[in-house]
C-alpha positions as CSV (number, residue, x, y, z in Angstrom):
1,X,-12.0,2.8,18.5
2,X,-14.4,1.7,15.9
3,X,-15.0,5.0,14.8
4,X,-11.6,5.8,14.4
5,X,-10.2,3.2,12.5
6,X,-13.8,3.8,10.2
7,X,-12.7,7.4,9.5
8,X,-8.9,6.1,8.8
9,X,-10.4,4.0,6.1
10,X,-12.8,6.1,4.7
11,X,-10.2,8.9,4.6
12,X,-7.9,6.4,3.0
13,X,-10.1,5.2,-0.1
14,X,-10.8,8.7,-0.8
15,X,-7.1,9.3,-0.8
16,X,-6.4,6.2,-2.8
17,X,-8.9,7.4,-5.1
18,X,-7.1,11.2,-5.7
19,X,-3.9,9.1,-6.2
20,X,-4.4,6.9,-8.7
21,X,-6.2,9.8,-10.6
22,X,-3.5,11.8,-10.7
23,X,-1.3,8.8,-12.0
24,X,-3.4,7.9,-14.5
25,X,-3.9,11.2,-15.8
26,X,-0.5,11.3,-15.8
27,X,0.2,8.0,-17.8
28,X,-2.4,9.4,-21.1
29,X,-5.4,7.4,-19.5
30,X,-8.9,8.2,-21.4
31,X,-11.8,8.8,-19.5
32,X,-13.0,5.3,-19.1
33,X,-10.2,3.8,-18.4
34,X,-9.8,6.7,-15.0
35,X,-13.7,5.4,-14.3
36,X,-12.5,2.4,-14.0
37,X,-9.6,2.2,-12.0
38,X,-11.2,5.3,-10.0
39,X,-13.9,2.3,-8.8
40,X,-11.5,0.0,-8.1
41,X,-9.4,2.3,-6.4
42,X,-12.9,3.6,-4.4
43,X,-13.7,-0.5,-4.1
44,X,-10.1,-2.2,-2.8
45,X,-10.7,-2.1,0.6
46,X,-14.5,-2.3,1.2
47,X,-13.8,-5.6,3.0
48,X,-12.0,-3.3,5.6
49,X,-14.8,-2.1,7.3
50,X,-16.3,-5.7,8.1
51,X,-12.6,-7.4,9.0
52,X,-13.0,-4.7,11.8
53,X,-16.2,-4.7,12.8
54,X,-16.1,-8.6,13.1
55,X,-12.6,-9.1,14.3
56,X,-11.5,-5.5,15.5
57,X,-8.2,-5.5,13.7
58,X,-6.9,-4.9,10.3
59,X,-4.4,-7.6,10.5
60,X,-5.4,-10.1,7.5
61,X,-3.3,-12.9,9.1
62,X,-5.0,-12.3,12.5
63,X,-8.6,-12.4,11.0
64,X,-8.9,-13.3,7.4
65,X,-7.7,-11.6,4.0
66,X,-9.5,-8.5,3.6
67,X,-9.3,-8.2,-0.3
68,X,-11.4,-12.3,-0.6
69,X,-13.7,-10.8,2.0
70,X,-14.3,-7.4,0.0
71,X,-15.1,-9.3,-2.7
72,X,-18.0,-11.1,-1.2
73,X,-19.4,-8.2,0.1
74,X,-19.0,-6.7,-3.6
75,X,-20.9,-9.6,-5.0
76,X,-23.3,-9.9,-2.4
77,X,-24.7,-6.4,-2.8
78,X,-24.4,-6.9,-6.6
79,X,-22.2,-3.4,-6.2
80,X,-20.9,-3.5,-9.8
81,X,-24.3,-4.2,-11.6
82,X,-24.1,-1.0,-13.7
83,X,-20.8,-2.4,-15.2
84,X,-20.5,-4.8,-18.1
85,X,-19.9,-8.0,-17.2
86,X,-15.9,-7.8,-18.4
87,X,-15.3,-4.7,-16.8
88,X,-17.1,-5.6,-12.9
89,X,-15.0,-8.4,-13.4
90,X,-11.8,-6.5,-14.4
91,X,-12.6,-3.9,-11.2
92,X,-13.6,-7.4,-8.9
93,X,-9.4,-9.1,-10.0
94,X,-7.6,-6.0,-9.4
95,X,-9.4,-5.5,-5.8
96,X,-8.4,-9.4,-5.0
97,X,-4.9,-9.1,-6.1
98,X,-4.6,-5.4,-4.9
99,X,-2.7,-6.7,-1.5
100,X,-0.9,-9.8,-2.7
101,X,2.7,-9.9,-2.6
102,X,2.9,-10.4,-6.1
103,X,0.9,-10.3,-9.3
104,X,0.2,-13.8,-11.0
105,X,2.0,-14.2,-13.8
106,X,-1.4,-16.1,-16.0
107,X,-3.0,-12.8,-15.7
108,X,-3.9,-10.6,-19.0
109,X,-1.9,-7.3,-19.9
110,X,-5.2,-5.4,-18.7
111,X,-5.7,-6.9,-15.7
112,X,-2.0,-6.2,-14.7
113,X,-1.9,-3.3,-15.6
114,X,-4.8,-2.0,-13.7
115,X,-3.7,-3.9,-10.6
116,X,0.2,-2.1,-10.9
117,X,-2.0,1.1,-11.4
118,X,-4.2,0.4,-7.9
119,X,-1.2,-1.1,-5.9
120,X,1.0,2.0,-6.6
121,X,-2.2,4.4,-5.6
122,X,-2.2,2.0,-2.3
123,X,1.1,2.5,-1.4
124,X,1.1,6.4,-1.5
125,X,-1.5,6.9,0.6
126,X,-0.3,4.2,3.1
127,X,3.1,6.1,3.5
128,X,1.0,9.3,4.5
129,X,-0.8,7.5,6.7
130,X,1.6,5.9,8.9
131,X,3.8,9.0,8.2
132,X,1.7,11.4,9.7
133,X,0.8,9.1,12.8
134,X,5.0,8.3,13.3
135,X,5.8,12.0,13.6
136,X,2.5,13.2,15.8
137,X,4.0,14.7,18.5
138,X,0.4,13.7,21.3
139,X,0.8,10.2,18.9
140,X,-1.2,7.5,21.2
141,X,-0.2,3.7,20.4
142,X,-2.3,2.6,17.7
143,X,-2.4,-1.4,17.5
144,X,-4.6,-1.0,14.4
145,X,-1.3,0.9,12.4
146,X,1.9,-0.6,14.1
147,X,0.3,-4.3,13.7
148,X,0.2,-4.7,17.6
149,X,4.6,-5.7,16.4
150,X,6.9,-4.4,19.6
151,X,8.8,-1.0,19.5
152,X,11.7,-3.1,20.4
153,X,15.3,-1.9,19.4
154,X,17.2,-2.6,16.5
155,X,16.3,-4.3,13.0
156,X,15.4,-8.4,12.4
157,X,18.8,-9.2,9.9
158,X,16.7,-10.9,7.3
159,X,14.4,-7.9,7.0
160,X,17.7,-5.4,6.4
161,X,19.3,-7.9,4.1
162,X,15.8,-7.9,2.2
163,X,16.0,-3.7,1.7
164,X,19.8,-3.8,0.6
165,X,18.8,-6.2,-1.9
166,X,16.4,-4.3,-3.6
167,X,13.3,-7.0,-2.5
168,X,10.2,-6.9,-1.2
169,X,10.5,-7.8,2.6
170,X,8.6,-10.5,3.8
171,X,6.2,-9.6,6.6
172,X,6.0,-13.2,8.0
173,X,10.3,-12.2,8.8
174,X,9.0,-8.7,10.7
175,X,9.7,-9.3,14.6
176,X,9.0,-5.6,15.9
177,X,7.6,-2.0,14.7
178,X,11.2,-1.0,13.3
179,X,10.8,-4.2,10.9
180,X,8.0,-2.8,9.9
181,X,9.1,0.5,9.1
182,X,11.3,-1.2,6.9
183,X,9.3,-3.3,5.1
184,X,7.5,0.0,3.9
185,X,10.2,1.8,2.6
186,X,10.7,-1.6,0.6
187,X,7.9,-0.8,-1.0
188,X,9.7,1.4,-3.2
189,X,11.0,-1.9,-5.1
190,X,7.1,-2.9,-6.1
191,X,6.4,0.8,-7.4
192,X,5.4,-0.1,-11.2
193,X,5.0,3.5,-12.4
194,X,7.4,6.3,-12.7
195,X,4.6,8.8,-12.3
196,X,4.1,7.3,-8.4
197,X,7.7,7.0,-7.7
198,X,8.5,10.6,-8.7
199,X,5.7,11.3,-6.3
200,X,7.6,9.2,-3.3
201,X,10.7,11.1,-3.6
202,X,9.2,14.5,-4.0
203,X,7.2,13.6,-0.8
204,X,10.2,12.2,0.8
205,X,7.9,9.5,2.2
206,X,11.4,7.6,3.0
207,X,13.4,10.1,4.5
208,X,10.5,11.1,6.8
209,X,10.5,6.9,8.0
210,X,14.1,7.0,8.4
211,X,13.9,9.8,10.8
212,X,11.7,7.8,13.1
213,X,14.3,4.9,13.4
214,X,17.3,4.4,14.9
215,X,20.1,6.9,14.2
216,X,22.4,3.6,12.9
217,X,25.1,3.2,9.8
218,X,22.3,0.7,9.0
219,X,19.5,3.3,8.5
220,X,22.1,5.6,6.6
221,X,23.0,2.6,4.2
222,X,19.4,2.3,3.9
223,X,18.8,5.5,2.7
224,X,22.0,5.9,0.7
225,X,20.4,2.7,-1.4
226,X,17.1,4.3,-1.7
227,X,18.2,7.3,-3.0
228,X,20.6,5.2,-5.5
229,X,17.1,3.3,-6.6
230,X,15.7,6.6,-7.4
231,X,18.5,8.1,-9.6
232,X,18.8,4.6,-11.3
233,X,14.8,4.6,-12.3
234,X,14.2,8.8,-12.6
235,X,17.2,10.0,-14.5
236,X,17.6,7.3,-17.4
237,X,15.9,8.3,-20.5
């Protein structure tokens, strides 16, 4: 098990990595400024592997919050020596506020910018990863993925009204693995770059969830709003 959830992460960052490349390259970004979100990209979840290996999960409310954590283990090792000063600690505020459910608003321009760049790369490679494991046909429960939530029927009503609003679902209202589900297709609603949300439709990241829940008018109002969202951002100006 600890291997496996190793190998999830490593093949994650990597992924992350690729990602927010490809966006940046996309937005006009020079070649420092891909180095440096490339290491913050390869550096937002280092705390990962030692949330696991201490508390075997990757739930931060089970254990503790993986980004504070990474950001010992960054200082500690003195991992961003080679770095100016400014720019290690740049690469060390994105990582913290890389999994917060919003950005603070006393932050600089740069900082938040960087951080919308990293959260976006996130988020992409987090739908392909739970993506891939919802639709594996010889797909084993993984506690580490599904957050050890039920696969209980239906949808929590605060969670549903949260998506047809357009907001970012709370997971502290999530009661079981369709919850869940929805609170990542929310995620569309905290995609900051066009560039990544082009990406999300083209992959049809939210159809492919909506095929692994229930067959509802819920889920088809669900979608229906989704793909509303995606006119309303893509095809003005």
């Amino acid at each position: 098990m600890l291997r496996d959830s190793v190998i999830l992460k490593e093949n994650h960052t990597r992924n992350v990595c690729k990602e927010i490349d490809l966006i940046g390259r996309e937005l006009g970004l020079n070649e420092n400024e891909l180095l440096i979100s490339d290491c913050m990209a390869l550096l937002h979840d280092v705390g990962r592997f030692e949330q696991f290996r201490k508390y075997k999960t990757f739930s931060d409310s089970r254990s503790e919050n993986h980004s504070e954590l990474g950001l010992r283990i960054i200082k500690e090792f003195d991992v961003l020596r080679n770095f100016s000063d400014d720019v290690a600690d740049l690469i060390c505020r994105a990582v913290r506020y890389h999994n917060r459910a919003s950005l603070p608003d006393d932050e600089t321009k740069e900082c938040i910018y960087y951080s919308k760049l990293l959260r976006d790369a996130d988020k992409l490679d987090i739908w392909r990863v739970v993506i891939e494991y919802y639709h594996r046909k010889d797909r084993k429960k993984n506690g580490t993925i599904e957050l050890n939530l039920p696969d209980t029927l239906g949808y929590t009503q605060k969670v549903y009204d949260q998506v047809i609003k357009h907001e970012i679902v709370m997971s502290s209202n999530m009661k079981n693995l369709n919850d869940f589900k929805l609170l990542q297709i929310g995620w569309v609603f905290d995609i900051n770059f066009k560039p990544a949300l082009r990406a999300v439709k083209e992959r049809k990241y939210v159809e492919q969830i909506c095929e692994v829940l229930p067959v509802s008018d819920e889920t088809a109002r669900v979608l229906r709003e989704i793909q509303g969202y995606y006119r309303s951002e893509l095809e003005v100006g």
